[in-house]
PDB file as gemmi writes it, atoms N, CA and C in Angstrom:
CRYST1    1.000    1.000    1.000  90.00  90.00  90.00 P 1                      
ATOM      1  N   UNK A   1    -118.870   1.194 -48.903  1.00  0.00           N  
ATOM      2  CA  UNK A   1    -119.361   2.500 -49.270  1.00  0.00           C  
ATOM      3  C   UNK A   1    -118.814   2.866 -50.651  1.00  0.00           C  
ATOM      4  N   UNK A   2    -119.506   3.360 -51.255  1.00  0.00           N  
ATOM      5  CA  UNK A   2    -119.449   3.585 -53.097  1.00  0.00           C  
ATOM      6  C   UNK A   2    -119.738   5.269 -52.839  1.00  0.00           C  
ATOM      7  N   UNK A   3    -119.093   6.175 -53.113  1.00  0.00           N  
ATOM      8  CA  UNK A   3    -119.195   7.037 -53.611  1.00  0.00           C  
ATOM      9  C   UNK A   3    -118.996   7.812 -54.667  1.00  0.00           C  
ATOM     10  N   UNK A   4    -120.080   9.019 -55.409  1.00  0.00           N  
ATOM     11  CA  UNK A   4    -120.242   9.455 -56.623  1.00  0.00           C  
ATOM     12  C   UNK A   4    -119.940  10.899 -56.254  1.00  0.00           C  
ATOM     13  N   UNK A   5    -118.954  11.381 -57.636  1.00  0.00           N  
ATOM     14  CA  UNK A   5    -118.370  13.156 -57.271  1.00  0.00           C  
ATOM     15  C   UNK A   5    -118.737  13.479 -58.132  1.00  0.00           C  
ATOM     16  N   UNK A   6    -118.678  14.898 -57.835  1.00  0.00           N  
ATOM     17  CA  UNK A   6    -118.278  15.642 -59.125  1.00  0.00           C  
ATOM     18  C   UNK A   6    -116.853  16.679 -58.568  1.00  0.00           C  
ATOM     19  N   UNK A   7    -116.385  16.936 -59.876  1.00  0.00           N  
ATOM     20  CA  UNK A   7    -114.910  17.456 -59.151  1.00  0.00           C  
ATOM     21  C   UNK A   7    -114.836  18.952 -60.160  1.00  0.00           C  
ATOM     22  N   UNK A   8    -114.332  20.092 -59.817  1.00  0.00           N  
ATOM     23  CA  UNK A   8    -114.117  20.967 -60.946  1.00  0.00           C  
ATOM     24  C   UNK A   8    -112.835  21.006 -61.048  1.00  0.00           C  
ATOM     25  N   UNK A   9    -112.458  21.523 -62.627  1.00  0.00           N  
ATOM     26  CA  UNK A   9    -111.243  21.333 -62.977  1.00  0.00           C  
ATOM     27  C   UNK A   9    -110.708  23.212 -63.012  1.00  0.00           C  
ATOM     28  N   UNK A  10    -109.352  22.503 -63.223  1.00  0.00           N  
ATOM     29  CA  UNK A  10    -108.799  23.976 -63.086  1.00  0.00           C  
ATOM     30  C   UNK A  10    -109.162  24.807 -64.218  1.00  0.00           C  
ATOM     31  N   UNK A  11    -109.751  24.333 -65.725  1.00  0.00           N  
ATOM     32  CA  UNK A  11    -110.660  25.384 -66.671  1.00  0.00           C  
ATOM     33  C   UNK A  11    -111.786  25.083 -66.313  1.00  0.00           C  
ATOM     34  N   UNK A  12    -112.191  25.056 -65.153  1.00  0.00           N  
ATOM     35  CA  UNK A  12    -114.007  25.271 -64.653  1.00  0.00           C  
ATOM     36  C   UNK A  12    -114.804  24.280 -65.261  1.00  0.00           C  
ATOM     37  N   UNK A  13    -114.128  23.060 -66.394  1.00  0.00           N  
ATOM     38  CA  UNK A  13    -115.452  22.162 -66.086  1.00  0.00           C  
ATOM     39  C   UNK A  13    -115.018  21.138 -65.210  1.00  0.00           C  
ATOM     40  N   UNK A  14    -116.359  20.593 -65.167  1.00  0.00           N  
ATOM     41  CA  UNK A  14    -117.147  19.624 -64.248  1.00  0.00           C  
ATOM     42  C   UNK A  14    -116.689  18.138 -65.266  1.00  0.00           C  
ATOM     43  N   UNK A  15    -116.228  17.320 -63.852  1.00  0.00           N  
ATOM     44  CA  UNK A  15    -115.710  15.674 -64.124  1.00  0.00           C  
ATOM     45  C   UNK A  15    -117.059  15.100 -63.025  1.00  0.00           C  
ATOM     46  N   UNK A  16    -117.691  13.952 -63.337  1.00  0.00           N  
ATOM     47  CA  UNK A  16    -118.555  13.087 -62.400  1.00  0.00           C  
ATOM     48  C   UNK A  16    -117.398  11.741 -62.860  1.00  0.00           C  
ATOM     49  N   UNK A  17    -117.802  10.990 -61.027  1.00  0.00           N  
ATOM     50  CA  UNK A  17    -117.070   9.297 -61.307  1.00  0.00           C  
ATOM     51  C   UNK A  17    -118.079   9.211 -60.311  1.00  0.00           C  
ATOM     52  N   UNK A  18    -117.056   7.945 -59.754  1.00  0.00           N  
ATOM     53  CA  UNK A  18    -117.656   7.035 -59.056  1.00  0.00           C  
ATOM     54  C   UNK A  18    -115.983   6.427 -58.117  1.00  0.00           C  
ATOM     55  N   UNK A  19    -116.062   6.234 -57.543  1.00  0.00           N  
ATOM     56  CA  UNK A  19    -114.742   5.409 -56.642  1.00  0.00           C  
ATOM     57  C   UNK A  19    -115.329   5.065 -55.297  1.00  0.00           C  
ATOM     58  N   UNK A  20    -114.531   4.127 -54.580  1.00  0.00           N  
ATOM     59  CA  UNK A  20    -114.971   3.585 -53.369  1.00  0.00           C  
ATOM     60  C   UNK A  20    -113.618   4.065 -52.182  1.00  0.00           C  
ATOM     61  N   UNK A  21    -112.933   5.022 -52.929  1.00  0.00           N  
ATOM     62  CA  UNK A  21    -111.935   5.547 -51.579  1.00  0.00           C  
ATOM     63  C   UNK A  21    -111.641   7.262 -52.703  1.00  0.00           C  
ATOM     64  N   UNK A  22    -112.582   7.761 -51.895  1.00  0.00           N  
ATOM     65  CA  UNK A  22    -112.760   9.203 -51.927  1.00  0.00           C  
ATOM     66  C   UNK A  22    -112.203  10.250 -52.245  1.00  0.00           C  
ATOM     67  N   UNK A  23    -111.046   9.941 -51.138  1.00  0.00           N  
ATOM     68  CA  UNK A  23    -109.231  10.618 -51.171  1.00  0.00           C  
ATOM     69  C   UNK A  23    -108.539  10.127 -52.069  1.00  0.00           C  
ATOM     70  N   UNK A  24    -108.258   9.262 -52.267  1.00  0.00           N  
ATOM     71  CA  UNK A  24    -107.206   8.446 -53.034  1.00  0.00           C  
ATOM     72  C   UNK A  24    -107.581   8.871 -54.274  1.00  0.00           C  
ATOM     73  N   UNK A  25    -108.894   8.844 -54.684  1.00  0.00           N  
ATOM     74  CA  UNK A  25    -109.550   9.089 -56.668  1.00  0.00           C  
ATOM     75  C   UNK A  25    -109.070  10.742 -56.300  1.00  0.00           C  
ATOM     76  N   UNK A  26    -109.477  11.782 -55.342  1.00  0.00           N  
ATOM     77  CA  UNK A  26    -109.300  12.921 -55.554  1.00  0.00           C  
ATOM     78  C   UNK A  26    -107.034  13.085 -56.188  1.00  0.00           C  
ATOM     79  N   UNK A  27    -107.035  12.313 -55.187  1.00  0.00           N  
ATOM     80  CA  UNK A  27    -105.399  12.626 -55.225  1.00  0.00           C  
ATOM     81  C   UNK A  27    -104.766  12.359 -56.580  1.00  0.00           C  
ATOM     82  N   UNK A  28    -105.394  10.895 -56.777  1.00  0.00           N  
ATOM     83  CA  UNK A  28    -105.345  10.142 -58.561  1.00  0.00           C  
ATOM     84  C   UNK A  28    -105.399  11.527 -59.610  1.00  0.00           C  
ATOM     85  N   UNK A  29    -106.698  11.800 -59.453  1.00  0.00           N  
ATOM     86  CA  UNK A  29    -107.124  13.317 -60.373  1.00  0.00           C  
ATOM     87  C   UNK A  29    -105.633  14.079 -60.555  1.00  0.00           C  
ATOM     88  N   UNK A  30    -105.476  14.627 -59.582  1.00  0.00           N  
ATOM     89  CA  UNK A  30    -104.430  15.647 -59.177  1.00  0.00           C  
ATOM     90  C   UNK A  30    -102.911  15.488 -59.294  1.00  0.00           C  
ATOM     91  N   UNK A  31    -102.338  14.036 -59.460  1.00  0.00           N  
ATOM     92  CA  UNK A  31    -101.317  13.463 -59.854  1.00  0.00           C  
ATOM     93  C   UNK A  31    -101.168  13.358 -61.100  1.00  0.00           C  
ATOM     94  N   UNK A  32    -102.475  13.515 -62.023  1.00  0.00           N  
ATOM     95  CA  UNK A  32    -102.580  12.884 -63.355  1.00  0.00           C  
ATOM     96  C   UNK A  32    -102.711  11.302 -63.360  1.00  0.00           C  
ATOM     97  N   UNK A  33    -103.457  10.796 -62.664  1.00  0.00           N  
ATOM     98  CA  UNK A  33    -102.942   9.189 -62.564  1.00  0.00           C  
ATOM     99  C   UNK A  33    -104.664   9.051 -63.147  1.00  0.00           C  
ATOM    100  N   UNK A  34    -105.635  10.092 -62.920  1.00  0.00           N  
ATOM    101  CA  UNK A  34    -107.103   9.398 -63.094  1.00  0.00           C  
ATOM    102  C   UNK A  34    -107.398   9.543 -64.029  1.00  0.00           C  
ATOM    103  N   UNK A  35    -108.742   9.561 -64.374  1.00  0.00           N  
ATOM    104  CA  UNK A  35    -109.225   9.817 -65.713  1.00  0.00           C  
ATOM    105  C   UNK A  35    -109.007  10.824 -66.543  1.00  0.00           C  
ATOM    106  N   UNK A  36    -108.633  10.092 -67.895  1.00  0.00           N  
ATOM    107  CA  UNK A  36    -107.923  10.776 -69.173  1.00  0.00           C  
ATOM    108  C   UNK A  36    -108.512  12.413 -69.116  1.00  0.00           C  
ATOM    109  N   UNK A  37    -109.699  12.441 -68.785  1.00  0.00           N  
ATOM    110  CA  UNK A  37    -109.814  13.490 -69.177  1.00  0.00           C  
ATOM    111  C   UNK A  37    -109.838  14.963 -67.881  1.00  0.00           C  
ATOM    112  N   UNK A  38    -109.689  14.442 -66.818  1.00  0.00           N  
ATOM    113  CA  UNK A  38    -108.563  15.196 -66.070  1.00  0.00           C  
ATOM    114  C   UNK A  38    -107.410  15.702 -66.153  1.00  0.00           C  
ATOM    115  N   UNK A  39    -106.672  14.454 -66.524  1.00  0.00           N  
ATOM    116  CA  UNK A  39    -105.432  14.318 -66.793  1.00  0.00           C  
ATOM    117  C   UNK A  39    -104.432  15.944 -67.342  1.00  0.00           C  
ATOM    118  N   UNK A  40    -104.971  16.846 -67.820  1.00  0.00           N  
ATOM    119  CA  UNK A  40    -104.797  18.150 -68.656  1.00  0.00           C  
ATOM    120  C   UNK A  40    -105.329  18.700 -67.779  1.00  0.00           C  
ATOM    121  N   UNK A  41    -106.399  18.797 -66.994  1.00  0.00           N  
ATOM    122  CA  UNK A  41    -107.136  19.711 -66.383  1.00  0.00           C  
ATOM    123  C   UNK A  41    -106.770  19.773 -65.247  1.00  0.00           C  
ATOM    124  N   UNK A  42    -105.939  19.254 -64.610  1.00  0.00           N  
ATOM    125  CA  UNK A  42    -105.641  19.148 -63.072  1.00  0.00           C  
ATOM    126  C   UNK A  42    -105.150  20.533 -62.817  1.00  0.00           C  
ATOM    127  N   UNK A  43    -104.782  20.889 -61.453  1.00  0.00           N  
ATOM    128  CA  UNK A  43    -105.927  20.575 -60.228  1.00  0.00           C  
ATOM    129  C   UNK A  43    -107.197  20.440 -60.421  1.00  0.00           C  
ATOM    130  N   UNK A  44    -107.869  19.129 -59.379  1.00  0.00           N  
ATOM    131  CA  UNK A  44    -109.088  19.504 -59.424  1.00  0.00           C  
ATOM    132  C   UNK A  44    -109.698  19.242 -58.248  1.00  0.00           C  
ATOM    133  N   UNK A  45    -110.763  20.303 -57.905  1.00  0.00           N  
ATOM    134  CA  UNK A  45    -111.702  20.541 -56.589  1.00  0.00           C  
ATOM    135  C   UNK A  45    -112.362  19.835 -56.530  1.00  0.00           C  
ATOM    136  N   UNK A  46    -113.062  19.187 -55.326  1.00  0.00           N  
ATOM    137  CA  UNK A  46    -114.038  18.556 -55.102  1.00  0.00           C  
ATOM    138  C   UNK A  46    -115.073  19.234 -54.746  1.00  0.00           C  
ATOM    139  N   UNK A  47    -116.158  19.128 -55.677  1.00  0.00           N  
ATOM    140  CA  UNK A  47    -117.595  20.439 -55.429  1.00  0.00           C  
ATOM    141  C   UNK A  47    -118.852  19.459 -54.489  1.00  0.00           C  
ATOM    142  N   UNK A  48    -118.911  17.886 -55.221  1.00  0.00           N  
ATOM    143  CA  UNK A  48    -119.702  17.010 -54.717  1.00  0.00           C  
ATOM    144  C   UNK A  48    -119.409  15.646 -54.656  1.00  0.00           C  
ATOM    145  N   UNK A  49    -120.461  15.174 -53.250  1.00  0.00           N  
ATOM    146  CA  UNK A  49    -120.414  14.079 -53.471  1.00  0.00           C  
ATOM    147  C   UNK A  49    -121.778  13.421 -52.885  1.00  0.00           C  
ATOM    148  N   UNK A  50    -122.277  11.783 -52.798  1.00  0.00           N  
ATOM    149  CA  UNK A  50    -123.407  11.066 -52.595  1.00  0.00           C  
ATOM    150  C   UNK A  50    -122.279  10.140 -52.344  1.00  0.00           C  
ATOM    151  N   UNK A  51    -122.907   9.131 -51.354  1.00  0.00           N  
ATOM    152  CA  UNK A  51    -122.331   7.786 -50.914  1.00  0.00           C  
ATOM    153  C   UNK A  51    -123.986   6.933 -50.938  1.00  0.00           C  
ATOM    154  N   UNK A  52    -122.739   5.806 -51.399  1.00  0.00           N  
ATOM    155  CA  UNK A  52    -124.539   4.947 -51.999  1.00  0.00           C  
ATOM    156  C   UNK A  52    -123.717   3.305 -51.368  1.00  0.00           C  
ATOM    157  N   UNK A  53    -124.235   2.416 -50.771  1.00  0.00           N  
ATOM    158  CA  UNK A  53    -123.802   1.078 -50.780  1.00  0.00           C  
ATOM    159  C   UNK A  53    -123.442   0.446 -51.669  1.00  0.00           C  
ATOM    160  N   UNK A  54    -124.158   0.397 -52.769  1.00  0.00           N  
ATOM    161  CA  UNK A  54    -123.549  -0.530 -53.846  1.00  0.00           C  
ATOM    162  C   UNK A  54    -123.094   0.385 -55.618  1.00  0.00           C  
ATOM    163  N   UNK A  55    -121.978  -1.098 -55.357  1.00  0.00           N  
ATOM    164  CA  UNK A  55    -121.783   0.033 -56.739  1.00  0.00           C  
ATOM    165  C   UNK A  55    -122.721   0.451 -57.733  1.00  0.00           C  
ATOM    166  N   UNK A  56    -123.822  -0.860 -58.415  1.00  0.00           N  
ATOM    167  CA  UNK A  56    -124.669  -0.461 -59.201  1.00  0.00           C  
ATOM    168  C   UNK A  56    -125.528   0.488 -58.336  1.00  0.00           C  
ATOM    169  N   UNK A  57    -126.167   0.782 -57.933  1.00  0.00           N  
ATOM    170  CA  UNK A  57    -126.392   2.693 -57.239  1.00  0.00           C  
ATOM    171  C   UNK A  57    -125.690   3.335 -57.826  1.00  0.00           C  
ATOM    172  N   UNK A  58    -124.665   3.091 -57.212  1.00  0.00           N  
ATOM    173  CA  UNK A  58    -123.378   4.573 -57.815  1.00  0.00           C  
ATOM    174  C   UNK A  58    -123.130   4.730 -59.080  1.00  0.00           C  
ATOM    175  N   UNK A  59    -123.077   3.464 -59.524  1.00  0.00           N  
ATOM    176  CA  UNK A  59    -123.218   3.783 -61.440  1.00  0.00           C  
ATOM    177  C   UNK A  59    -124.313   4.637 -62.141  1.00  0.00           C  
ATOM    178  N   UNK A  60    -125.354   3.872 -61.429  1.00  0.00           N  
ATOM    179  CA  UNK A  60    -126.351   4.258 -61.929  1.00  0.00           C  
ATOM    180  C   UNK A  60    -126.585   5.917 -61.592  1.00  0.00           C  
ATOM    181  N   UNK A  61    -126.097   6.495 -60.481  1.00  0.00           N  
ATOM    182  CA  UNK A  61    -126.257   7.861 -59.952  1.00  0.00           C  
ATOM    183  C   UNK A  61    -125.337   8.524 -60.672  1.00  0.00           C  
ATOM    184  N   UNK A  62    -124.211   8.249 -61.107  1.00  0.00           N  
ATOM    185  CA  UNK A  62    -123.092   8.841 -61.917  1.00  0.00           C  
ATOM    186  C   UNK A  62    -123.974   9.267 -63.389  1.00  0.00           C  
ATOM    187  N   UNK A  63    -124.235   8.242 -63.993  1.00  0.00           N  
ATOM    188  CA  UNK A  63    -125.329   8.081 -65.512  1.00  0.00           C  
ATOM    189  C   UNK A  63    -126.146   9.172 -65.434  1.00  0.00           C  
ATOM    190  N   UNK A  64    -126.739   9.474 -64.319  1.00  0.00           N  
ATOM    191  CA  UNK A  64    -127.807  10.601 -63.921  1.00  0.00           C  
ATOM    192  C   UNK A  64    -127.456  11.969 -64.103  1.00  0.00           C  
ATOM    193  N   UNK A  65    -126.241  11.937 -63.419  1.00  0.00           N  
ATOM    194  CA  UNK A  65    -125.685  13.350 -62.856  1.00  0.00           C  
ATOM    195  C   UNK A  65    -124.935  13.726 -64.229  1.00  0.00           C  
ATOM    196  N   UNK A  66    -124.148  12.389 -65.248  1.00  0.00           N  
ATOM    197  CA  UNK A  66    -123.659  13.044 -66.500  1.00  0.00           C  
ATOM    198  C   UNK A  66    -124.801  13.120 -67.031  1.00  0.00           C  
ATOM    199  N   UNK A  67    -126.208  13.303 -67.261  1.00  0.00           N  
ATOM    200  CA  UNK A  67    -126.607  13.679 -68.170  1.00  0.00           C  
ATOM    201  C   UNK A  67    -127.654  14.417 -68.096  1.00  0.00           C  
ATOM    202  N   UNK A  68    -127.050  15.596 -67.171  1.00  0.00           N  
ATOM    203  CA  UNK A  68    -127.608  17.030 -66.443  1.00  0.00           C  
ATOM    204  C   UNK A  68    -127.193  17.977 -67.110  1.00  0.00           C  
ATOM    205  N   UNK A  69    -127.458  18.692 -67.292  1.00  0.00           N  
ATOM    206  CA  UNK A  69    -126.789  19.871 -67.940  1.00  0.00           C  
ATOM    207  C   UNK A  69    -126.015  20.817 -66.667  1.00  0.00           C  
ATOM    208  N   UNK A  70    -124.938  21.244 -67.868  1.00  0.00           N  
ATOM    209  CA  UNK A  70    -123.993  22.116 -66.320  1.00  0.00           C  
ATOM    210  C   UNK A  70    -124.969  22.797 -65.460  1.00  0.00           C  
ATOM    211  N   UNK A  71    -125.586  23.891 -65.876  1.00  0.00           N  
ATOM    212  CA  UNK A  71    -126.601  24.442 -65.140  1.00  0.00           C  
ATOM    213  C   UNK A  71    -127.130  23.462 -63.608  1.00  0.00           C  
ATOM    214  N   UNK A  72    -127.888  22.526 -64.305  1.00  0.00           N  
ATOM    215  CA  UNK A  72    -128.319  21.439 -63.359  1.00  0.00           C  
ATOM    216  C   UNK A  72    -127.245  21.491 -62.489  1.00  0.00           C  
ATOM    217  N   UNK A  73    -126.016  20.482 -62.723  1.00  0.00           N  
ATOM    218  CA  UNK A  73    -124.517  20.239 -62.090  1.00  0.00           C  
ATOM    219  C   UNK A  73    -124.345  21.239 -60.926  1.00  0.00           C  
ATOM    220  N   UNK A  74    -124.601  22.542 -61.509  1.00  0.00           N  
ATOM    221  CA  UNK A  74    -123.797  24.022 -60.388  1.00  0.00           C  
ATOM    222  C   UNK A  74    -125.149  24.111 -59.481  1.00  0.00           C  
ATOM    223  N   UNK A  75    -126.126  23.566 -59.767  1.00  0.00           N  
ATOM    224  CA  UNK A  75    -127.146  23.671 -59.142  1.00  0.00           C  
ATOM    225  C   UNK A  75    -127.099  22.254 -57.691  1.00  0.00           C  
ATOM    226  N   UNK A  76    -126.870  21.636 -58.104  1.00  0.00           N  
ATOM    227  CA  UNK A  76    -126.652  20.766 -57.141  1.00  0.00           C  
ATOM    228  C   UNK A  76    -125.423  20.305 -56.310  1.00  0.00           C  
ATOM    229  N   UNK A  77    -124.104  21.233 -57.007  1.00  0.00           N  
ATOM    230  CA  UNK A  77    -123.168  21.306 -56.433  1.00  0.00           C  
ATOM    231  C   UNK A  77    -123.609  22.807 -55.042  1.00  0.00           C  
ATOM    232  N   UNK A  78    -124.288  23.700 -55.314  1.00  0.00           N  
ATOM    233  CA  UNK A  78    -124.696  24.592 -54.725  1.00  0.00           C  
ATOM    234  C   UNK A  78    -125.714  24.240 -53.287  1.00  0.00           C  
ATOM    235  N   UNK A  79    -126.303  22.934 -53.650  1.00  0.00           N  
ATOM    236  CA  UNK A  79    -127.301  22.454 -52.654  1.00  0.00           C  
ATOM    237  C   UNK A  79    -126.476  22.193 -51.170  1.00  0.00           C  
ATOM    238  N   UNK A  80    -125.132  22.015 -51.698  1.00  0.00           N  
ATOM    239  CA  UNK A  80    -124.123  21.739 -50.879  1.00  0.00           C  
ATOM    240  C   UNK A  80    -123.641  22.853 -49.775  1.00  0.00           C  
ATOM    241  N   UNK A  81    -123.893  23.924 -50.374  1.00  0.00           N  
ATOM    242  CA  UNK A  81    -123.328  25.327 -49.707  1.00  0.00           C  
ATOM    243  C   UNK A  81    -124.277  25.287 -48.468  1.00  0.00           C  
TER     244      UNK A  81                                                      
END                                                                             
């Protein structure tokens, strides 16, 4: 299982990845251990997610979702509610 997030940061923007253990990337975020550009922004929430089988899916769904506009983003983090 491959899953794709989006996470909000503690100044309100929006991070998308991709990881295959869910918890562990959230915790990474939040330690400062994940991506650089968390790293400053931590804490961060988990708003969304998609689970896809393979990674190319999940890449490819990540590619998608960065190149949404926030609007879009809060919009589909909202589909969630």
């Amino acid at each position: 299982m491959v899953y794709v997030y989006i996470v909000e940061c503690r100044d309100g923007s929006l991070y998308t990845g991709w990881t295959t253990d869910l918890n562990r990337r959230i915790e990474e975020h939040n330690q400062g251990k994940g991506a650089k550009y968390t790293k400053s922004r931590a804490p961060v929430k988990l708003r969304h997610f998609e689970t896809y089988n393979t990674k190319p899916e999940a890449m490819k769904r990540e590619w998608e979702i960065k190149q949404l506009t926030r609007s879009n983003k809060i919009k589909l983090i909202n589909e969630d509610s």
